[in-house]
N, C-alpha and C positions, 0 to 999 in steps of 0.2 A: 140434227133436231128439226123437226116439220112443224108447221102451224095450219092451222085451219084455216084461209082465209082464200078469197080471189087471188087469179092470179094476174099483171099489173101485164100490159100492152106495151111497149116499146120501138118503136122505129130507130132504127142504125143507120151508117153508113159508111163503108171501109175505108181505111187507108193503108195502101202498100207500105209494110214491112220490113225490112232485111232481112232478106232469107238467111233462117237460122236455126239453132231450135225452139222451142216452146218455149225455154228459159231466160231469153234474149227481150222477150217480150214483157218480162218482168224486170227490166233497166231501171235501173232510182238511182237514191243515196244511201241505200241499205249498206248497213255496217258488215265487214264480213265475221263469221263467228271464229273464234277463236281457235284453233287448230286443235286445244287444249281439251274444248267444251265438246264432247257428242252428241248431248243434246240440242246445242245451238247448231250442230250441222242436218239433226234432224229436223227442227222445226224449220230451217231455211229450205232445206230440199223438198219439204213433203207440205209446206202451205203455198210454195212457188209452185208447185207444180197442179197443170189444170186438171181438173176430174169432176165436169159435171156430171146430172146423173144421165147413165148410158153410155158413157165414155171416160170412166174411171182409169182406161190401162194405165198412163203414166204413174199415179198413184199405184196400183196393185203392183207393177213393176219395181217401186221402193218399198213396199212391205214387203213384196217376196224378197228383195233383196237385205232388207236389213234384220227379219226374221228368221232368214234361215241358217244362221249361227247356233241359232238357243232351239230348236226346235226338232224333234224326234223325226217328224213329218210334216210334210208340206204339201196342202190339196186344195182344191178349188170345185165350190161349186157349180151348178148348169148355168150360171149366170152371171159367174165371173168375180165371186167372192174369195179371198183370202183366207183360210182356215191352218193354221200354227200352230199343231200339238207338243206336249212336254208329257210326260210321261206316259207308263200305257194301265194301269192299274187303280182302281178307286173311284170316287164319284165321280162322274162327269162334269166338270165345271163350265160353261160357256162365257168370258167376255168377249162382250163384245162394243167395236167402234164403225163407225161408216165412214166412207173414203172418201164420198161425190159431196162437192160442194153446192151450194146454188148457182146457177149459170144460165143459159141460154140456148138456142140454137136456130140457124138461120130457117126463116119459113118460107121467105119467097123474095128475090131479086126486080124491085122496080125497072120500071125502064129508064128511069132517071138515075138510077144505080143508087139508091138509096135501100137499104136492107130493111125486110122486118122480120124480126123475131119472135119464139115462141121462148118467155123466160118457163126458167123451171125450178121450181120454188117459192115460200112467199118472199115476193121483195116489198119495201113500202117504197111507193112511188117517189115522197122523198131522196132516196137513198142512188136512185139512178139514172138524175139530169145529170148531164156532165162528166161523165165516169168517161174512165178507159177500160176496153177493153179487147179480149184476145181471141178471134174469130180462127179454129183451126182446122184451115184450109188444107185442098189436100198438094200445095206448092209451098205450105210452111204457114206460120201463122201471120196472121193479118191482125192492123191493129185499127181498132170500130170507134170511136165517139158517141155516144149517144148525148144530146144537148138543148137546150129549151130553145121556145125563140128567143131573138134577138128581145132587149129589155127594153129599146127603144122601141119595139112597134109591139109588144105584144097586150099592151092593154088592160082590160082587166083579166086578163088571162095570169098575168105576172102576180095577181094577191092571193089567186088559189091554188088550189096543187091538189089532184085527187085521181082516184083510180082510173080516170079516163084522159090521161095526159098522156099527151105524145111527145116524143123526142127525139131530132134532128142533129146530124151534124153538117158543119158550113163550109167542112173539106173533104173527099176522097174522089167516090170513083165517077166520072163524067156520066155515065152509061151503063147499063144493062151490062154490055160485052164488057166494058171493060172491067168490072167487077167480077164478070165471069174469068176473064182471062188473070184475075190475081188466084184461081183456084178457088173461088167460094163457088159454094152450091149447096141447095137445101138441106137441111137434117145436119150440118156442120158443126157442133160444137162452139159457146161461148164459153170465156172465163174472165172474170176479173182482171185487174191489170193492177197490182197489187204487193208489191216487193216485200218483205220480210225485214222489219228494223228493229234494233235495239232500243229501248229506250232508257231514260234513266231508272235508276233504283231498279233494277232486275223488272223489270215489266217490258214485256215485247208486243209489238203493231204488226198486223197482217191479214190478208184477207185467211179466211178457210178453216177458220181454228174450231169450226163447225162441220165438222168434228176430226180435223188434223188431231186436233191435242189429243183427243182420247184414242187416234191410234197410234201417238208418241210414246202416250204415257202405256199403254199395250206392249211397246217395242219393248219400253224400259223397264217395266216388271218382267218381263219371258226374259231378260238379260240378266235379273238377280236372282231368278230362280233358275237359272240354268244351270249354276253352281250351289243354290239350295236345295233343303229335303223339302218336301211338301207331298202331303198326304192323298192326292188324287190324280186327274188327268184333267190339262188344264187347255181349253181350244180357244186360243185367240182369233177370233175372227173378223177382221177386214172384211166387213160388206157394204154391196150396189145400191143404189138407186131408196135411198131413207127419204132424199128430198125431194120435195116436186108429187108425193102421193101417200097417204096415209097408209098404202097397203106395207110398205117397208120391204119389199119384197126380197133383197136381199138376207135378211134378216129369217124369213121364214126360210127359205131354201136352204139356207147351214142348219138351221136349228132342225129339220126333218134329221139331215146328215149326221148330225153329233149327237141326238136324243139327250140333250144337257137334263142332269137332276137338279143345277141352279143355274140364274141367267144373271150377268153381270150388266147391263149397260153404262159405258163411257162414254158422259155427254160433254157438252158444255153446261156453264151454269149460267141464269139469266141475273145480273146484278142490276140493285135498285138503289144506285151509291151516284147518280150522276144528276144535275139539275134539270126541274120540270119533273120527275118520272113519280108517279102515285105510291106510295106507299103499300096498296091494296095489294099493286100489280104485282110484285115479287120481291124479296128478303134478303138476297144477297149482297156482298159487296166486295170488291176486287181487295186482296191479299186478308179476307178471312178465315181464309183455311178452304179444304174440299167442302161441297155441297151433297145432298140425297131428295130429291124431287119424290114430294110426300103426294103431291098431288099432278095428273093432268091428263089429257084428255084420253092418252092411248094406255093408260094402267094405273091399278093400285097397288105400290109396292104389297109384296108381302112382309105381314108384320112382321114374322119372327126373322125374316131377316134381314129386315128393319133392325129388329133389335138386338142382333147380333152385328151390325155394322154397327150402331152405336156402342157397342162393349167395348166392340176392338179400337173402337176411335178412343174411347176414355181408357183403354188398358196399354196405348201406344202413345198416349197426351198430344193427340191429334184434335185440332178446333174442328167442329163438325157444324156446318149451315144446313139450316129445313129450308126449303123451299116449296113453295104452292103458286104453280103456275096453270090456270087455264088453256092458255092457246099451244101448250107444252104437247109433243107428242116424241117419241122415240121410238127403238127398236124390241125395248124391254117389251111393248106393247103386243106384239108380233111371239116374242118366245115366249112369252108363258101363254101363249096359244098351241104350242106343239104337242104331240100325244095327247096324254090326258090333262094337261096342264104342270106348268114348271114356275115355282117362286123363281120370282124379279125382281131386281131391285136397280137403280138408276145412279151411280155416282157420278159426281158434276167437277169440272175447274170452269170455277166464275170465270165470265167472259164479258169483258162489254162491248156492246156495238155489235152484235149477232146480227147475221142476214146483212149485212153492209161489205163494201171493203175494206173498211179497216176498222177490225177487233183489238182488243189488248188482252194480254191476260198476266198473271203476274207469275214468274217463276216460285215464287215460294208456295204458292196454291198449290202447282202444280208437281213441284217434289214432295211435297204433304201429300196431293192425292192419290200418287204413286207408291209411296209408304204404305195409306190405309189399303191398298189395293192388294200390294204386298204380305200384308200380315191377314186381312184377308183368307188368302187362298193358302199361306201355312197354315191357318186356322179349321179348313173345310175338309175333317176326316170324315169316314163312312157317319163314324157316331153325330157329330156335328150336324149333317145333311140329313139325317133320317131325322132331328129332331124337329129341323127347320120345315121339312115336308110333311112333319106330322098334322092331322088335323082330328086324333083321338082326343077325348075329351079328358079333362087330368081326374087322376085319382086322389082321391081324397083318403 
């Protein structure tokens, strides 16, 4: 999910690592999932694993790999999208979810070896004193602090907090070289530092779930209809670079490829269930069930298939959340731009804490939202889809 907003200045600064892999840099107290649960093994591998935008491979490397059980074919577009067909007959369906998280990447190497960065995505300034993070270098990754000054000398500096804050850490590299010589150098890749935990009552913490979950819940529907009927051809697609640019560009590039007759987006949902937040600003609230984003910047769903996502929610006894979000933007935005235009429509699992490191979202959301997804796309025959794209006027 994208926002409209500036983007927030950061200074870094490294600290060597254990050379390992990218995984290692996500060390905590994270529970391990259960041998039992598939799920929990997919949302541990695939919110650990870093994918800003531009540098999604690890991410595409776990959709290709957990996709390609349930799927007909397996292709990728000029720029590095996931595309996971299921059948070869009937309307074209497109969901879709994006891989790249919000992240960073290094812009230039002080002489004092202190890093600065280009983030990429909206962050709120709040959100990114103090963090860790995972700088991937080309010797293994490196792990960055970004951090306010010291509380004792910084003054009135310490009451405010706005888009022109900078951020420091008070350990890594001595020097210019020796930050060079852990392997960093420009255009490198940031990520969160951000492990993967259970919480109580079925609700799980982790960075990335913008939009991990919606390519989870992707995995998990192409795994029930692998062994279901459904009446069309179904292109799950894993795409580039949603964050950090309104263009979506990943997004457009599949949807040329697939020519979808309807466009699914799997977002997150934005919940307004936490203390301080306006009531104006958004409607959701964590374990209400799946969401459908009625309103925001990058589209209007289409009604009728608005109003066929609400059938199938009330014909499946699935809680269905409206949402109107201004600073809301997504992929739906991008496909129903392709050819001559394609109904969109936007399904959500509430999330809180979006654009941070650590989201929650609740497992029951999110097998409810995988359900309505599911019946869904049983539901989308030729007849179905011609009525949803019609824009003849009714007879009377």
């Amino acid at each position: 999910m994208i926002r409209r907003f500036a983007f927030a200045a950061v200074v870094v600064s490294a600290l060597s690592f254990a050379a390992a892999p990218w995984a290692s840099a996500q060390a905590g107290g994270a529970q391990s999932p259960s041998r039992s649960d598939r799920v929990l093994d997919e949302m541990k591998q695939l919110t650990e694993a870093p994918g800003p935008p531009g540098a999604e491979g690890p991410v595409r490397d776990l959709m290709t790999q957990y996709m390609k059980p349930y799927a007909t074919k397996i292709s990728y577009d000029g720029l590095g999208s996931v595309i996971a067909q299921q059948g070869t007959t009937g309307p074209r369906i497109m969901v879709d979810a994006h891989m790249d998280e919000l992240g960073a990447e290094v812009r230039h190497i002080r002489p004092d070896g202190y890093i600065s960065v280009q983030m990429l995505g909206y962050w709120l300034p709040q959100a990114l004193a103090d963090q860790r993070w995972t700088i991937l270098g080309s010797k293994g990754p490196v792990l960055a602090i970004s951090q306010l000054l010291d509380a004792h000398v910084s003054g009135e500096f310490r009451r405010t907090v706005d888009d022109h804050t900078e951020y420091f850490m008070d350990i890594g590299a001595k020097n210019a070289a020796d930050a060079t010589s852990m392997g960093i150098s420009p255009g490198d890749p940031i990520v969160p530092v951000s492990p993967f935990e259970i919480l109580p009552n079925g609700r799980y913490l982790a960075k990335a779930w913008d939009d991990r979950v919606g390519c989870i819940a992707m995995i998990e529907a192409a795994r029930r209809l692998a062994t279901e009927q459904h009446p069309n051809q179904i292109f799950y697609t894993a795409t580039i670079q949603e964050e950090g640019s309104e263009e979506m560009r990943g997004a457009i590039t599949s949807a040329h490829i697939i020519n979808p007759d309807i466009g699914i987006a799997l977002e997150v949902g934005i919940t307004n269930d936490t203390p301080g937040n306006r009531p104006e600003a958004a409607l959701e609230t964590l374990g209400g069930g799946p969401g459908i984003m009625l309103y925001g910047f990058s589209e209007f769903p289409n009604r009728n298939l608005v109003a066929f996502m609400k059938a199938t929610a009330a014909e499946e006894n699935i809680p269905l959340q409206y949402d109107f979000v201004q600073g809301f933007g997504d992929d739906a935005g991008a496909i129903k731009l392709n050819g001559g235009g394609v109904p969109v429509t936007t399904l959500l699992v509430p999330t809180r804490s979006t654009h941070t490191h650590n989201g929650i979202i609740d497992r029951q959301d999110f097998e409810q939202t995988v359900d309505l997804l599911v019946a869904m796309l049983q539901k989308l025959d030729a007849d179905t889809v011609a009525r949803i794209k019609s824009f003849e006027p009714a007879t009377k």
